[in-house]
RODO-2510 file (C-alpha; in nm, 4 decimals, decimal comma):
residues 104
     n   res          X          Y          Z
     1     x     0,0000     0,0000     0,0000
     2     x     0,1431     0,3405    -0,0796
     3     x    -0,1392     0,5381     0,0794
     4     x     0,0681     0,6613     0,3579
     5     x    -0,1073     0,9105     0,6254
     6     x     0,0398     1,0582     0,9705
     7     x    -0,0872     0,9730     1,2776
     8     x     0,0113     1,2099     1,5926
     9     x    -0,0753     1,1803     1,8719
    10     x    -0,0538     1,3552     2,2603
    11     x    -0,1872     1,3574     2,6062
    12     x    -0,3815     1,6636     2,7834
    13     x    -0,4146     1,6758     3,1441
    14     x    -0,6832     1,4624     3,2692
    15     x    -0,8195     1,7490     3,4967
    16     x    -0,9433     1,9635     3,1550
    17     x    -1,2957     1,9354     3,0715
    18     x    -1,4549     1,7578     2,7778
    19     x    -1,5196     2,1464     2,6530
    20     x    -1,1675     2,2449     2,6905
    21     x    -1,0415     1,9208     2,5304
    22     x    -1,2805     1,9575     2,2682
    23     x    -1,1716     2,3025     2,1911
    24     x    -0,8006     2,2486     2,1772
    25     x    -0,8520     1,9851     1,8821
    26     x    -1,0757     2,1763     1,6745
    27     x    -0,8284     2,5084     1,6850
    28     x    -0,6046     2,1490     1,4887
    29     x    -0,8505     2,0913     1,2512
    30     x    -0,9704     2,4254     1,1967
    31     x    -0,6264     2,5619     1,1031
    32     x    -0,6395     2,2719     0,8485
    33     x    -0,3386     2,0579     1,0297
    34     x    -0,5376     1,7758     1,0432
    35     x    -0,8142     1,6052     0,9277
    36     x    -0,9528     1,4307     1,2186
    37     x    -0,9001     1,3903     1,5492
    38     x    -0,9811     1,1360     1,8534
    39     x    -0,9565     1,1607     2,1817
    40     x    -0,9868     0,9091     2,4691
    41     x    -0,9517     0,9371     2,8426
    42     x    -0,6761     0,7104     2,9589
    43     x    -0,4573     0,6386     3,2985
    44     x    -0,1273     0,7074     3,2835
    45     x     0,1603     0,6144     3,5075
    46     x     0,4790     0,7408     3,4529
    47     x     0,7828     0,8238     3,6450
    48     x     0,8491     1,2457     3,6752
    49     x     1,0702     1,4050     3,9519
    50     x     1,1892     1,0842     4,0620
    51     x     0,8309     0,9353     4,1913
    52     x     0,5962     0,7116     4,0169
    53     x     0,2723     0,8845     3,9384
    54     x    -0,0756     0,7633     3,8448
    55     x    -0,3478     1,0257     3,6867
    56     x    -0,5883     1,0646     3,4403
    57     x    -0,5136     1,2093     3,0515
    58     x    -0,6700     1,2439     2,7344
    59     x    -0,4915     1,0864     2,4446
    60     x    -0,5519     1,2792     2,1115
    61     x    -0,4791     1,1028     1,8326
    62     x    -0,4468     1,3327     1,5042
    63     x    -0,4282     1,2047     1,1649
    64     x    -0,2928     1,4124     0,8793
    65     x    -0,1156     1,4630     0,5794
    66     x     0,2303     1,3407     0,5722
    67     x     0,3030     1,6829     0,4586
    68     x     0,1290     1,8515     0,7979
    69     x     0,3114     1,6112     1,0613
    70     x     0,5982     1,8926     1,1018
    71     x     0,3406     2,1724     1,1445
    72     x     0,0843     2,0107     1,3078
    73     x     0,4276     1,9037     1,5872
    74     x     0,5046     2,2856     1,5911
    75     x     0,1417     2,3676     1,6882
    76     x     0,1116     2,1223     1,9457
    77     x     0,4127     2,2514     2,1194
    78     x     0,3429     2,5936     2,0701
    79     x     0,0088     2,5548     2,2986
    80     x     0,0547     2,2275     2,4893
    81     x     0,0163     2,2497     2,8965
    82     x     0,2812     2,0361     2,9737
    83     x     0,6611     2,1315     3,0125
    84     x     0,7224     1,8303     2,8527
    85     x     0,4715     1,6751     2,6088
    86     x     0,4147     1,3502     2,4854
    87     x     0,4198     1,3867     2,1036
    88     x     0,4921     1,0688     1,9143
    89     x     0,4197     1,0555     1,5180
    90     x     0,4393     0,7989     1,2683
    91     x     0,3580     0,7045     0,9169
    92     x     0,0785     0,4303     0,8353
    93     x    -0,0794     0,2883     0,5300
    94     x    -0,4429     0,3102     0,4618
    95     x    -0,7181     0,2570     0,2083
    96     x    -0,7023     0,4864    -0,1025
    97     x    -1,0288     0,6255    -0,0207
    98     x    -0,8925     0,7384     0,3352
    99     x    -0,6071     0,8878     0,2024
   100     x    -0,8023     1,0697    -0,0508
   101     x    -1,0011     1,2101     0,2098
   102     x    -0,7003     1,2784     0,4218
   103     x    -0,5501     1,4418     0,1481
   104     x    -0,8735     1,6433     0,0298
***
């Protein structure tokens, strides 16, 4: 398959509301660097300052145009709450009529 799309994706704070959430991923797709969006809540533990911690997040997963993934990484970064976020991206294949969309 040589439909290739980007996926990126990034955790909120648990503590924001479904509103707040909701309005950080449509500024995304509004400014056209991506085409859709999910987002999940999910429990995290991770290790920060030394100590093992345990909360809630959102993951957002974004998918994109291959050509977007640097921009769409630039605007997540520029906005994001944490000091350091989680932003992981990768390349996947999918159907011709999702990357056509994608693409649209």
């Amino acid at each position: 398959m040589k439909n290739r799309i980007s996926i990126v994706q990034t955790t909120l704070p648990g503590d924001l509301l479904e509103p707040e959430v909701g309005e950080w991923v449509f500024s995304k797709i509004s400014e056209k660097l991506a085409k859709c969006a999910h987002r999940i809540r999910v429990q995290s533990m991770y290790q920060w300052d030394e100590k093992i911690e345990f909360c809630p997040e959102w993951r957002i997963q974004f998918k994109t145009d291959p050509e977007m993934k640097s921009e769409l990484i630039r605007a997540i970064q520029s906005d994001h709450p944490y000091d350091v976020p989680q932003i992981l991206a990768w390349d996947a294949d999918s159907t011709e009529d999702y990357f056509n969309w994608v693409q649209g």
